[in-house]
C-alpha positions as CSV (number, residue, x, y, z in Angstrom):
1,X,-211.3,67.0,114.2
2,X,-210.2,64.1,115.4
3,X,-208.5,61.5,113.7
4,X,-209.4,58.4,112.6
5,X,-208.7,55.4,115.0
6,X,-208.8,51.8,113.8
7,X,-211.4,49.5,116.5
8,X,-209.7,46.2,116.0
9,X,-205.9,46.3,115.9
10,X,-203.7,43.9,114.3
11,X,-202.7,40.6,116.8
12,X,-199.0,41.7,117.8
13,X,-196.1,39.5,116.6
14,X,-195.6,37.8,119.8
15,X,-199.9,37.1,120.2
16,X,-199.2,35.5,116.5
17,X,-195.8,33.6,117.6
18,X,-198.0,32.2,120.6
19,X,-201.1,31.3,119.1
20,X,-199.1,29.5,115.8
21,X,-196.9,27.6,118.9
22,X,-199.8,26.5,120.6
23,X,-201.7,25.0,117.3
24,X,-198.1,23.4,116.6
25,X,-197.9,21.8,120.3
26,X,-201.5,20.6,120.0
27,X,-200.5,17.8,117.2
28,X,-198.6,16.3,120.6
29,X,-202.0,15.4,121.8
30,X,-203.0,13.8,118.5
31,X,-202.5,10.6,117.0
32,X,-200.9,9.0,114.5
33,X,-204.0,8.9,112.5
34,X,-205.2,12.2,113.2
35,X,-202.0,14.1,112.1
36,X,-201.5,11.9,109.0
37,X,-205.4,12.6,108.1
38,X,-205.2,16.5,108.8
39,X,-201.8,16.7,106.2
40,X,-203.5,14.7,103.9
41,X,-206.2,17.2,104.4
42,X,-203.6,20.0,103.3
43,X,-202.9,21.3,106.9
44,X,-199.5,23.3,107.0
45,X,-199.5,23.0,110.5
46,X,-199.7,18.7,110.7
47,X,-196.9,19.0,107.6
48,X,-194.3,21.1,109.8
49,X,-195.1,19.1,113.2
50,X,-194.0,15.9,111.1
51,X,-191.1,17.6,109.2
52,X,-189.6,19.3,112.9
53,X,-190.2,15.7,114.9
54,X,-189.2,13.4,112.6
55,X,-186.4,15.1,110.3
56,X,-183.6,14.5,112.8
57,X,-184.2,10.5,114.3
58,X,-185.0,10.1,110.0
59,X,-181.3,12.0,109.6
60,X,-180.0,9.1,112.7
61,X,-181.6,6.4,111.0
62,X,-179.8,7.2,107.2
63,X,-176.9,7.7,108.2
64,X,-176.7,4.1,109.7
65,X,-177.9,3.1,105.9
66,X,-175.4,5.2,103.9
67,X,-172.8,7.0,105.2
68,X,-173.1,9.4,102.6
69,X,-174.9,12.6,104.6
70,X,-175.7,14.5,102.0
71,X,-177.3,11.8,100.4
72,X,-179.3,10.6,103.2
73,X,-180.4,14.9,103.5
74,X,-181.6,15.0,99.9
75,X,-183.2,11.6,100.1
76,X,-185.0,13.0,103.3
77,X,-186.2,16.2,101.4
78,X,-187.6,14.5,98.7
79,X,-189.9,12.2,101.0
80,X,-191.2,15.4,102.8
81,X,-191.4,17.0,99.3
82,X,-193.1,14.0,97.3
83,X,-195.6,14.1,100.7
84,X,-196.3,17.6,100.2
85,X,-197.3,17.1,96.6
86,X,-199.4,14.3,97.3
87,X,-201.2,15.5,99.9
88,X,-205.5,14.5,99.0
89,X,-204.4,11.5,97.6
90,X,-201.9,10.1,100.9
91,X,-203.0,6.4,101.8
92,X,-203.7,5.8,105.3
93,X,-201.4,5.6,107.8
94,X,-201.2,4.5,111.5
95,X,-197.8,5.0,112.5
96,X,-195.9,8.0,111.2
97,X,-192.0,7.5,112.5
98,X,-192.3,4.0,111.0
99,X,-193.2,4.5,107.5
100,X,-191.3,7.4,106.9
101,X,-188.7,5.2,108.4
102,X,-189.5,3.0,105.7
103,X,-189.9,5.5,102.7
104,X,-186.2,7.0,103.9
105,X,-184.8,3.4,103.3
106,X,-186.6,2.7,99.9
107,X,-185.3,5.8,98.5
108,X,-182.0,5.3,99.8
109,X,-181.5,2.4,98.1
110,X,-183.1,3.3,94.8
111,X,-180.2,6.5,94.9
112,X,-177.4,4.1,96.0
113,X,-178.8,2.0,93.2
114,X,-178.3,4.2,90.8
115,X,-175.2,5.9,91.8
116,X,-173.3,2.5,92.7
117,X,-174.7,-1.0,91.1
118,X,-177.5,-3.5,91.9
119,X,-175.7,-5.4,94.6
120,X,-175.4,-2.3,97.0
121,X,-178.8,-2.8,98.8
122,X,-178.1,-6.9,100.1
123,X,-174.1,-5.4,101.4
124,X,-175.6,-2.4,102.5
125,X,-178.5,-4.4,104.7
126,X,-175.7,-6.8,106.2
127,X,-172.6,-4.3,106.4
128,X,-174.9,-1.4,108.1
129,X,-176.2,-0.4,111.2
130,X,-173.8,-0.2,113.5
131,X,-174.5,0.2,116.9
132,X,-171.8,2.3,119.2
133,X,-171.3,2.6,122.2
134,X,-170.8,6.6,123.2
135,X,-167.5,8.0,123.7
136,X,-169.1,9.5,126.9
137,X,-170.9,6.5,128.0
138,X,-167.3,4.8,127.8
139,X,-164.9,7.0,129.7
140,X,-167.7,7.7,132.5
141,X,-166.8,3.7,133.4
142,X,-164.2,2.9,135.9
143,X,-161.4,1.7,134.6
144,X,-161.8,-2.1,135.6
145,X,-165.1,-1.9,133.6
146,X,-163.1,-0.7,130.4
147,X,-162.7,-4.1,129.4
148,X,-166.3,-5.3,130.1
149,X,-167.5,-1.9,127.7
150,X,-164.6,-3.5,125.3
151,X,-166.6,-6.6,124.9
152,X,-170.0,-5.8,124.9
153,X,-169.2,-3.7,121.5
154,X,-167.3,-6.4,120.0
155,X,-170.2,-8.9,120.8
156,X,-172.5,-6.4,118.9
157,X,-169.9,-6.0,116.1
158,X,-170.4,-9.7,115.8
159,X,-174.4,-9.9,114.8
160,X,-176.0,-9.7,111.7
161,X,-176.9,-6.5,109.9
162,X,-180.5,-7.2,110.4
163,X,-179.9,-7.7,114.3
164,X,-178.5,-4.9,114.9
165,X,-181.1,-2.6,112.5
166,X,-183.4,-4.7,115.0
167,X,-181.9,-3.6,118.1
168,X,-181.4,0.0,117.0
169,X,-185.2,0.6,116.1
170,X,-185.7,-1.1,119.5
171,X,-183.4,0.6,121.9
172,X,-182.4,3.9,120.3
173,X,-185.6,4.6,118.9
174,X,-187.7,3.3,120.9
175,X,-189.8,1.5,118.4
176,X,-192.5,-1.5,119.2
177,X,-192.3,-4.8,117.7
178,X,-194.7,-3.9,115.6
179,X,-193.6,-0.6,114.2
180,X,-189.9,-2.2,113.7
181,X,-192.1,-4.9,111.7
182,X,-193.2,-2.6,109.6
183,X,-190.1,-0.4,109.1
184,X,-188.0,-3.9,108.3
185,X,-191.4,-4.9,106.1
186,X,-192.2,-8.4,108.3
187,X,-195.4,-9.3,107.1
188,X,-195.8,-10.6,111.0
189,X,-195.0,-9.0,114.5
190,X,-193.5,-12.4,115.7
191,X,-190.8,-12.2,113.2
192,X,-189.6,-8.5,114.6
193,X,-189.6,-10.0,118.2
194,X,-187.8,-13.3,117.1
195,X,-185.4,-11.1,115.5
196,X,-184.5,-9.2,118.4
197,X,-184.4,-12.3,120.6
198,X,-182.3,-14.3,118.3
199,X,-180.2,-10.9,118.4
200,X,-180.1,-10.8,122.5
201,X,-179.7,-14.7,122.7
202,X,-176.7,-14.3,120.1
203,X,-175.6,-11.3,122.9
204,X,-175.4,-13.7,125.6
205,X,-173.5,-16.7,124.4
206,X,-170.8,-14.4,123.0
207,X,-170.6,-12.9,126.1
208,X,-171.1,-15.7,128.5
209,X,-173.8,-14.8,130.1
């Protein structure tokens, strides 16, 4: 007698590991709108494409808030938390990076609040965001441009808080006016892009230019 044999065998792990990589890689292709709509929806995959994208320019961003890491980690995990219990009842959302942006300084401040005192948040906003210059960026310069690399990080040492949250959305994250509007809670564009040009303008007359 011959034994038993199964018709339909089990997918192998690496079949599995492929087809869950490709549904996670698809969400590249989707927008803003789509993903936010499909975790709302309760789809796992949507929730970890956000959380693995977005957990490590969030971590970039907190840590120019409070310099307190650990902080700025559990203030992280409870947004993706808090969105994983609320998913079904999520308002709508157009730009993902930008309003958790938003959510991650909210709940920043409200721990800082209530660790530290009610005056944190306004020395916090103007005392924050600093904007370095790379150790690597800074010795690949010849040695006559030392100076020059000197000044330009003094100039930015020089601007507002607000500027320079400005020009870091802009240039290291590569944020629009609008979604830097929304992350600093403008209720117009223009103001973001007067921002940033005040904070450029501001550049150049420090520097001369």
């Amino acid at each position: 007698m011959k034994p038993h044999t199964q018709e339909a065998q089990a997918p192998s792990l690496s079949a599995t590991t492929s087809n869950y990589n490709d549904s996670f890689l698809s969400f590249q292709a989707k927008t803003d709108e789509e993903i936010w709509m499909a975790l709302n929806k309760g789809n796992e995959l949507a929730f970890n494409y956000l959380y693995r994208t977005l957990v490590a320019p969030m971590y970039r961003y907190g840590c120019q808030i409070s310099k307190d890491k650990g902080l700025v980690k559990d203030c992280i995990q409870n947004i993706f938390i808090q969105l994983r219990k609320k998913r079904g009842t999520l308002s709508e959302v157009h730009n993902c990076k930008a309003y958790l942006f938003s959510c991650l300084k909210h709940e920043i401040f409200r721990r800082m609040k209530e660790l530290r005192g009610e005056h944190l948040e306004m020395m916090t906003q103007e005392d924050g965001f600093p904007i370095c210059l790379s150790h690597e960026a800074i010795l690949i310069q010849k040695e006559q441009e030392c100076e020059k690399v000197k000044k330009i990080q003094e100039a930015l040492d020089q601007l507002t808080g607000r500027q320079r949250q400005a020009l870091l959305l802009l240039y290291t994250e590569g944020m629009s006016y609008q979604e830097i509007a929304r992350v600093m809670e403008f209720s117009e564009v223009k103001s973001a892009r007067k921002l940033v040009y005040r904070a450029l303008s501001s550049l150049r007359q420090i520097l001369k230019y």
